[in-house]
VOGU-3710 file (C-alpha; in Angstrom, 3 decimals, decimal comma):
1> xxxxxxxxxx> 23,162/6,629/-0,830  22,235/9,983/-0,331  18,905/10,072/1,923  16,192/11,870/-0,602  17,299/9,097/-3,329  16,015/6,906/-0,751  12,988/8,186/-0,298  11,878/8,947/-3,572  12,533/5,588/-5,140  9,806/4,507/-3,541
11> xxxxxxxxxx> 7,458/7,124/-5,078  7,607/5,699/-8,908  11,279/3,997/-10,064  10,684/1,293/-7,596  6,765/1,576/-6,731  5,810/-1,471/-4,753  2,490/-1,946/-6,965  3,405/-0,692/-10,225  6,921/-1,396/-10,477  7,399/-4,780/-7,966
21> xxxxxxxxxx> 3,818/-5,789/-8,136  3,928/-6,811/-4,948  0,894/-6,402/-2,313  -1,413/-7,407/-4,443  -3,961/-8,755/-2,231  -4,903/-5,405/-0,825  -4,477/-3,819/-4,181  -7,005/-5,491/-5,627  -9,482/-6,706/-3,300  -10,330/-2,749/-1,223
31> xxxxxxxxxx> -9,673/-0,629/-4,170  -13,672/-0,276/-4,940  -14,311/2,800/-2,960  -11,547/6,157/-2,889  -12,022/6,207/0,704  -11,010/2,644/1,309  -7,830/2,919/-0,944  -7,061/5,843/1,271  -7,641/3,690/4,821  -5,454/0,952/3,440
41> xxxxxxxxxx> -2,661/3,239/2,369  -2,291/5,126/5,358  -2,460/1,528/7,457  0,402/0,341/5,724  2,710/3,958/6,204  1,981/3,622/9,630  3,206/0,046/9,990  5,764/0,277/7,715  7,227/3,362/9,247  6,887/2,510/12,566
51> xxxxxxxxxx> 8,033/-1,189/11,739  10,577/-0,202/9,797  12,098/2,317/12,750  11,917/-0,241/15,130  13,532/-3,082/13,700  16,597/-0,512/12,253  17,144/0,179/16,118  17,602/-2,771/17,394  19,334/-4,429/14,091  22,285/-5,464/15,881
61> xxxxxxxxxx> 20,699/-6,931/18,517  18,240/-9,129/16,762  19,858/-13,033/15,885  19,905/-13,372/12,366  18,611/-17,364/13,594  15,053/-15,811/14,626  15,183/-12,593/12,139  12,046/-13,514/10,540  9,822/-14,118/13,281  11,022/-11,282/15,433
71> xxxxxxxxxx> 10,004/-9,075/12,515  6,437/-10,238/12,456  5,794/-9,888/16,201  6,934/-6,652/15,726  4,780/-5,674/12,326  1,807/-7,542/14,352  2,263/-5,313/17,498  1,304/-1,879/14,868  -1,193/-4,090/13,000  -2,991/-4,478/15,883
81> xxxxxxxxxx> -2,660/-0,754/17,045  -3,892/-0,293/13,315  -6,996/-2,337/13,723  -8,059/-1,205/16,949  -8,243/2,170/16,232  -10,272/1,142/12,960  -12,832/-0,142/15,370  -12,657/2,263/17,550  -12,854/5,412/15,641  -13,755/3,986/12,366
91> xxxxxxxxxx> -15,783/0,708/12,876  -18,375/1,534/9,489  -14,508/1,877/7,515  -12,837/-0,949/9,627  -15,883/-3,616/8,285  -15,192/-2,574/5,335  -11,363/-3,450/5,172  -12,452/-6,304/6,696  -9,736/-8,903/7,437  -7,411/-6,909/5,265
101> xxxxxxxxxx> -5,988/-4,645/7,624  -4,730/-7,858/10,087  -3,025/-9,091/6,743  -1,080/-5,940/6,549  1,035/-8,479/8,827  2,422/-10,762/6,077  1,736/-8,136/3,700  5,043/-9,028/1,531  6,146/-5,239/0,693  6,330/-4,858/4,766
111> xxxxxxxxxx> 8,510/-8,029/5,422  10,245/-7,151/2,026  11,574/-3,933/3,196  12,444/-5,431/6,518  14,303/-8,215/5,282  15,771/-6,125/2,496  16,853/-2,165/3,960  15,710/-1,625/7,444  17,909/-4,660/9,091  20,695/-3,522/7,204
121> xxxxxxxxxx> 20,825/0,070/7,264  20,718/2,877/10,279  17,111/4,129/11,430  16,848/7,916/9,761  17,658/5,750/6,118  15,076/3,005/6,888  12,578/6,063/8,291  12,736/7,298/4,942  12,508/3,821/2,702  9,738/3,236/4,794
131> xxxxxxxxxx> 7,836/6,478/4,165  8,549/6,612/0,445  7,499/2,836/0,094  4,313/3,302/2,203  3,244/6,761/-0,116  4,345/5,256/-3,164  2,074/1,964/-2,077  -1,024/4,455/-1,048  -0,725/6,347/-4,488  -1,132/3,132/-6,227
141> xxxxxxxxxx> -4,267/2,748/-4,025  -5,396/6,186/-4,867  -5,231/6,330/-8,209  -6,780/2,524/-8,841  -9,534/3,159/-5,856  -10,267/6,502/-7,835  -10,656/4,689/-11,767  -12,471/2,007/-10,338  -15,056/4,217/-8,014  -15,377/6,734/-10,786
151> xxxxxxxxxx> -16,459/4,265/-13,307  -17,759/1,651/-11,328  -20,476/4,049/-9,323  -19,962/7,340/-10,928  -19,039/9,099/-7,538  -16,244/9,811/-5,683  -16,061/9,798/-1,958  -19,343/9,173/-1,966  -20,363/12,556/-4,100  -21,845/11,971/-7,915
161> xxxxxxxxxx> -19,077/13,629/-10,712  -20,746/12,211/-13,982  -24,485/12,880/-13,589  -27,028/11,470/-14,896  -26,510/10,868/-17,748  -23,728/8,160/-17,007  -24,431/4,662/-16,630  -21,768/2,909/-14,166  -19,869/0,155/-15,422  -20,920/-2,907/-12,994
171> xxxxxxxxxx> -17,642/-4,632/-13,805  -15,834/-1,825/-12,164  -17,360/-2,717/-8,577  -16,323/-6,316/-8,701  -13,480/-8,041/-8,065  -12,513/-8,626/-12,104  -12,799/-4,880/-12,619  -9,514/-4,569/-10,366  -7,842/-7,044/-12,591  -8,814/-5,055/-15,619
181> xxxxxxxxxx> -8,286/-1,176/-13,644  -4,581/-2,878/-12,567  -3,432/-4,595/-15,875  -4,587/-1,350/-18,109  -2,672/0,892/-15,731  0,556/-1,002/-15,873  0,321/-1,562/-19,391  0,207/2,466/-19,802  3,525/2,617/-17,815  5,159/-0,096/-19,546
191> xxxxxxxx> 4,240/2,089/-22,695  5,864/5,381/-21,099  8,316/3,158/-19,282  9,555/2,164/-23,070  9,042/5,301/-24,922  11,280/7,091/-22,489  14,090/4,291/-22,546  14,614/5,202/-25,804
//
């Protein structure tokens, strides 16, 4: 498989939100505010990359008997890197996440590309799964983060872009408004998804 075919899969033909609708519980639960879409994206790169490297090294020398768990201590080990340097540098952003960010452990698009490419392919491949999974994933964050902020609080990072005159949609904030963002959004790529089938 040639190595940008890898990588750009990731992007849209096999998004892990839009396309495997998987990682849903960050999705849909930080996706209020632009800025936390971004945190949570970039968190999950980093572990998946750095995850991802890891276990592709050492492939061969990891028992297929304790596969599983070896993965997780080693997703946990950049979770936890993750997290402290949320508190750290970021503690106002790292409340915010909340307990998210230590999910990103069983987050089920990290294990799934574990499981799936990086223990059964050679670390530059796996580098680049891993990248085009974790940008695809924070795109998906992006853009719902960005409907939902934009309607739900007429800002964007914080700074007003309707005016005054707009009244902000109160459904957008909460939790069903992510339902609604998430289910309108794939329903517009099913529609383009179909149109250009044919």
């Amino acid at each position: 498989m040639k190595s940008y075919i890898v990588f750009i899969k990731g992007l849209w033909r096999e998004n892990p939100v839009f396309r495997q609708i998987l990682g849903m519980c960050p999705t849909l639960a930080v996706t209020g505010y632009l800025s936390n879409g971004i945190a949570m994206g970039l968190a999950v790169v980093f572990v998946l990359v750095a995850s991802s490297t890891v276990i592709s090294a050492f492939r061969r020398l990891i028992p297929k008997q304790v596969r599983m768990p070896t993965f997780i201590v080693i997703i946990a080990t950049f979770v936890v890197l993750v997290d402290y340097f949320l508190r750290a540098n970021y503690p106002f952003l790292s409340k915010k996440l909340g307990p998210y960010v230590p999910l990103i452990v069983v987050n089920c698009i990290i294990m799934g590309r574990q499981e799936a490419f990086s223990s059964k392919n050679p670390v530059w491949l796996s580098f680049l799964d891993a990248l085009g999974m974790g940008i695809g994933f924070t795109l998906a964050l992006v853009i719902l983060s960005t409907v939902r902020e934009i309607l739900g609080f007429g800002t964007l990072l914080g700074h007003p872009v309707l005016g005054q005159w707009f009244t902000p949609w109160v459904i957008m904030a909460l939790p069903p408004g992510a339902f609604l963002s998430l289910g309108v959004i794939l329903g517009i790529n099913n529609t383009f998804q179909k149109k250009s089938a044919r």
